[in-house]
N, C-alpha and C positions, 0 to 999 in steps of 0.2 A: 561256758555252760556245757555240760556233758548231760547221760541221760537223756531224762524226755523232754528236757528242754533245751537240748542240742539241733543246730539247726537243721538237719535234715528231717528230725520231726516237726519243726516249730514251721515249714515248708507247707507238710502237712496238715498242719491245721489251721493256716492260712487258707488253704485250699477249704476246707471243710466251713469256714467261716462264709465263703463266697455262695458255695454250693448251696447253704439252708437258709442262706439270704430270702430268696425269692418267698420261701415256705414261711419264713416271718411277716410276711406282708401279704400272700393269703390268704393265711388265717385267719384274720382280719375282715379281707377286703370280700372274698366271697361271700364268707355269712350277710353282710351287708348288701354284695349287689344281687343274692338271691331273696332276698327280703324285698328287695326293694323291685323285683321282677315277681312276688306275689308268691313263693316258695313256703313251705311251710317248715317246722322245725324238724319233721320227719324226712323232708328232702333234702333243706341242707346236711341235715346230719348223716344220711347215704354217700354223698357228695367228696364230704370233706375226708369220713369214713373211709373211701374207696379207697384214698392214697398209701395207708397203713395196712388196709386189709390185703393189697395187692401186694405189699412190702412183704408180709407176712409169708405169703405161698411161695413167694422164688427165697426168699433167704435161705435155708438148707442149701437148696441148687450152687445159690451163690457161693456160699461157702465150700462147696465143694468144686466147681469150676475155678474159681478160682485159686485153690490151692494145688488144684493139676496144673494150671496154666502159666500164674503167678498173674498178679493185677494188673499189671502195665497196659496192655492190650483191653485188656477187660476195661480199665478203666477211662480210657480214651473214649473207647466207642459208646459209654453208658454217658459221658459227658456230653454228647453231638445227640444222643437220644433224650438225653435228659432237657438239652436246648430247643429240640420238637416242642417238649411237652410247654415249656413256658412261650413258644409262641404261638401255639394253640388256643391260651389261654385268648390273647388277643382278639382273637379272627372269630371268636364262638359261644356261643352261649351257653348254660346251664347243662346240655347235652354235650357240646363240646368239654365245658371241666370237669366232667363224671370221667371223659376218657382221656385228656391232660390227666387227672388226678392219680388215675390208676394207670399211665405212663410215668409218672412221677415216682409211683411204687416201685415197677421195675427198675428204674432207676438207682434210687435209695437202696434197694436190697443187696446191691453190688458196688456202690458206691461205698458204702458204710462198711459192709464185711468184709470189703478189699484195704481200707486203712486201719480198722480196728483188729484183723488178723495179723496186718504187718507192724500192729503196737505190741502186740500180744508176742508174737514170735520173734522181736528184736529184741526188746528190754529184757535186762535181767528183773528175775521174781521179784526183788524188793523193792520196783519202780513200777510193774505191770499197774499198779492203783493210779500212780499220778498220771500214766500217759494215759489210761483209759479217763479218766478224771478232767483231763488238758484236751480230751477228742470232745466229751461230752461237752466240756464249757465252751467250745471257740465255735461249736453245732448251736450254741443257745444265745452267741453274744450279740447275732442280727436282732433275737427277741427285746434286746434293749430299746432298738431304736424303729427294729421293724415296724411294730404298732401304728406309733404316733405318725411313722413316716405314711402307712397304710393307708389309714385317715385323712394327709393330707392329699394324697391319692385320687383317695372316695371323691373329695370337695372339686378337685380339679376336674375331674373326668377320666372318661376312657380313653383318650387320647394319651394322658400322662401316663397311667396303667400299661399301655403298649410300649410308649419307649422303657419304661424304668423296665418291664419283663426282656424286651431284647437284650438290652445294656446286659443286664443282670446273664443272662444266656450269654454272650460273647464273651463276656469277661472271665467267666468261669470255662469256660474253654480254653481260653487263651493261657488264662494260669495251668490250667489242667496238664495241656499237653505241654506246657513248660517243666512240670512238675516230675520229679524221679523217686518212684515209688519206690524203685530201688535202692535209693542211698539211705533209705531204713531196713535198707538186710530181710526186704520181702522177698523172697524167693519164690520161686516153685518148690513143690515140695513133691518129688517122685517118691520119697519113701517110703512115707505112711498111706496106708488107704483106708476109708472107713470101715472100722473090724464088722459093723453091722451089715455090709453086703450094698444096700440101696438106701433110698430116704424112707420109703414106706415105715421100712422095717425100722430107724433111726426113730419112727414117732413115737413107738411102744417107750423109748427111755424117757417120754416124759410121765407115765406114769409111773414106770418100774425103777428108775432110778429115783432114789427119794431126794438128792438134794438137788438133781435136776427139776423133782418136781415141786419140791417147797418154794425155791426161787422163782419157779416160772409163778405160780398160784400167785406167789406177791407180787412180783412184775407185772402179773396180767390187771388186777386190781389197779394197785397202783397209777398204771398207765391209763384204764379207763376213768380215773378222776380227771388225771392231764388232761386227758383227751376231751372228756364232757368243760372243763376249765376254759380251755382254748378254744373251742367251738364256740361253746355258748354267752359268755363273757361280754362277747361285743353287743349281744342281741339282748341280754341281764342288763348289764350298767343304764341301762337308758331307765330301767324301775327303779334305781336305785338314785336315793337324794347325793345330789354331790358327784356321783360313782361318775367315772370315765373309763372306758375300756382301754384305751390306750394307754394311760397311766397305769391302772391295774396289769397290765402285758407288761409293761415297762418294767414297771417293781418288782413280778417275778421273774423275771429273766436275768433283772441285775441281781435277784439275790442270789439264784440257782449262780451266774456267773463269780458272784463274790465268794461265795459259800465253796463251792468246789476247789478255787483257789486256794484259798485261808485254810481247805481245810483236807487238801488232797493228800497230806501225810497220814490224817487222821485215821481213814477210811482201812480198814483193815486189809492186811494183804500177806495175810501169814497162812490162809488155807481152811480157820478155824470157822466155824459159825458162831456169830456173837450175838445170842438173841435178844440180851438187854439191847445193844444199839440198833436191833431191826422192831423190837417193839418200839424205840421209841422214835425210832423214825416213822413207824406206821400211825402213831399217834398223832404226831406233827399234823400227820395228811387226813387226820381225820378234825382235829382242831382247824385246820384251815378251811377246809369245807365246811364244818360246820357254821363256820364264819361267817363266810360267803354266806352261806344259806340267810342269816338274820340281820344280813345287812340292807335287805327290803325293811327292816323294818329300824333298823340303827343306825340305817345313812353307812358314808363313808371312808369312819374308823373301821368300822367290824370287817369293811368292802376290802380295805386296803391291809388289815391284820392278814386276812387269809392268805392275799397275794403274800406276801412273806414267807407263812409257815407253810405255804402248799409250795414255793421255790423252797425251801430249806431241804422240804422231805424230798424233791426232784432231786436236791442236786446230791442227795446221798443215799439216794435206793438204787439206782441202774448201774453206777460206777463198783458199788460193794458186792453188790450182786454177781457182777461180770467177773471182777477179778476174783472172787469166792470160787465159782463156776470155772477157773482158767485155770485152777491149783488141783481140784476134785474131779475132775472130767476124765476118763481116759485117753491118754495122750493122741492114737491112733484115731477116735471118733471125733477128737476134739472140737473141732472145727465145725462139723456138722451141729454137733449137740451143742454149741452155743449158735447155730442159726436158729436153731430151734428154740431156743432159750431167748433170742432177741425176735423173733417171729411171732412170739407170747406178748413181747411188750407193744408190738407193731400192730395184732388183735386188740389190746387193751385201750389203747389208742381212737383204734375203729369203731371200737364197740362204745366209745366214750357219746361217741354220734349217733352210732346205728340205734343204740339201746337207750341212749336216754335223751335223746329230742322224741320219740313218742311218751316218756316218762313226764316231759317237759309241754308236753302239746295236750296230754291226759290232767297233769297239775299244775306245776306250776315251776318257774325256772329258782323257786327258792326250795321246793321241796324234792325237783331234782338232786340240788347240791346234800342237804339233808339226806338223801340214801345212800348218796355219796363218804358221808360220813360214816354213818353207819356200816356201811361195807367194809371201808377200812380197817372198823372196828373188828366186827366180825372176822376176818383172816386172819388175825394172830391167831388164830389157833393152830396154823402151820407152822407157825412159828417155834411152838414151844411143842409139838408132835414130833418126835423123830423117829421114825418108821425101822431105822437101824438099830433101836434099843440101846442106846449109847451115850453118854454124861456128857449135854451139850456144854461144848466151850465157851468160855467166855475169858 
């Protein structure tokens, strides 16, 4: 095997698979044990929120630190910090996982921008889809089993929650610092510096640059359905006839994983914007919410259709997006202006909790998903807007 499926990257995303382990089985398990501590949906969704929204503010940085530094270093020390935050979870309660969570962000933010820089800058252009595609699926393959694992978790106790977080924390250390970022031709990079000076200045390119900003607007969306999906799912299925949250977890994460495989040639990777396959990937995620939304009242087909179409549209908006964004970016800012680009989907995330568990707490967890839909809807019109005046590709 050569490419992104040669083993110096297949290393890496072994690694990547250990690391979001934990984050597959919190998911889960907090919404549940702040429920069950008397939480409301506006708290757990701050909570859960925190992790992404912290993610969000240091990615720029990341990206910039680490491409002065190169990752090795960087990455070591965010894995031993990263193992604080899972044994924090243990030792504390509901004020303890607001600052685990947002320890988990700082984490994530250089975790992720130190292996998807060094996918981005190894592989030649006409692979940069599949490996970002092979990061994203071995990030999502814990969500197959995380859930249900979660679950059995819940039933056991906090006892079993303590060791599986330790385990989980050493293990991913141990591989970690086995791990050579370098034998993906991650370097440092003295060369380039960001042409825009600092990050401040870096933020104005998400307005001013138009297909930094088309792609963020649908990533940001996007991510806040994920985001409301994952949060609230576990605390939904109990209205719903039939519905199991773990299965539903299950079923999207094997499809996001199935789907990105089967289909990571597919995914465009020529520089173009293709807005037939971004509308109808926006659709997808609007069909699946909608789903979800009238499966209070249709039971467990409509519950489990949406799990499907809401992985399909995952496992093919962030991957298309990224490598779109790695073709059209200016080579010298690069780096930055996709933290920034990934910092939108890390918001969208956040905001999936922050913004709609009081949505959910005001109506209802079925008409939450319903605006959900509707949003989706609504954002294609960035889609087919090109601010450049220019005959979008297809």
């Amino acid at each position: 095997m050569n490419g992104a499926m040669s083993w110096p990257f297949l290393r890496l995303y072994l690694l990547v698979l250990l690391y979001f382990s934990a984050n597959a089985i919190l998911n889960v398990f907090i919404p549940l044990r702040g429920e069950s501590l008397g939480a409301t949906n506006t708290t757990i969704g701050i909570i859960m929120g925190a992790y992404l929204f912290t993610t969000m503010f240091f990615r720029p940085w990341a990206g910039q630190i680490i491409q002065k530094h190169g990752p090795l270093k960087v990455l070591r020390f965010i894995l031993v910090f990263n193992g604080l935050a899972l044994i924090l979870y243990t030792i504390t309660g509901l004020g303890g996982y607001l600052i685990a969570r947002m320890m988990q962000g700082v984490s994530t933010a250089f975790f992720s921008m130190a292996l998807q820089i060094g996918i981005i800058d190894a592989l030649p252009e006409e692979d940069r889809s599949q490996g970002i595609s092979l990061y994203s699926l071995f990030s999502y393959i814990p969500g197959i089993i995380g859930p249900l694992l979660a679950l059995g978790i819940w039933q056991g106790g906090m006892g079993y929650f303590a060791i599986v977080m330790v385990t989980i924390a050493i293990l991913t250390g141990v591989f970690g610092f086995s791990a050579n970022v370098d034998s993906a031709q991650s370097q440092p990079d003295t060369k380039h510096t960001d042409s825009n000076g600092n990050i401040f200045k870096s933020l104005s390119q998400l307005v001013r640059h138009p297909d930094l900003f088309r792609s963020s607007a649908l990533m940001l969306v996007g991510s806040l359905i994920f985001g409301a999906t994952t949060i609230f799912i576990p605390l939904y299925a109990v209205q719903v006839d039939k519905g199991n949250a773990g299965i539903f977890l299950m079923i999207m994460a094997a499809t996001v994983v199935f789907a990105r495989f089967t289909l990571r040639k597919r995914i465009p990777s020529d520089g173009k914007w293709h807005a037939p396959f971004m509308i109808g990937t926006m659709l997808l995620l609007a069909l699946g919410s909608q789903s979800v939304s009238i499966a209070i009242y249709g039971g467990a087909f409509f519950f489990y259709v949406g799990a499907v179409l809401i992985g399909t549209a995952q496992a093919l908006l962030y991957p298309t997006l990224t490598t779109y964004l790695s073709f059209v970016l200016p080579e010298t800012s690069r780096n930055v202006l996709l933290g920034l680009f990934i910092a939108m989907a890390d918001l969208g995330v956040s905001l999936g909790g922050i913004i709609m568990g009081p949505v959910a707490d005001m109506l209802s967890y079925s008409w939450m998903y319903m605006v959900c839909a509707i949003l989706s809807v609504t954002i294609l019109v960035v889609v087919v807007y090109d601010r450049k005046k220019v005959v979008v590709q297809e």
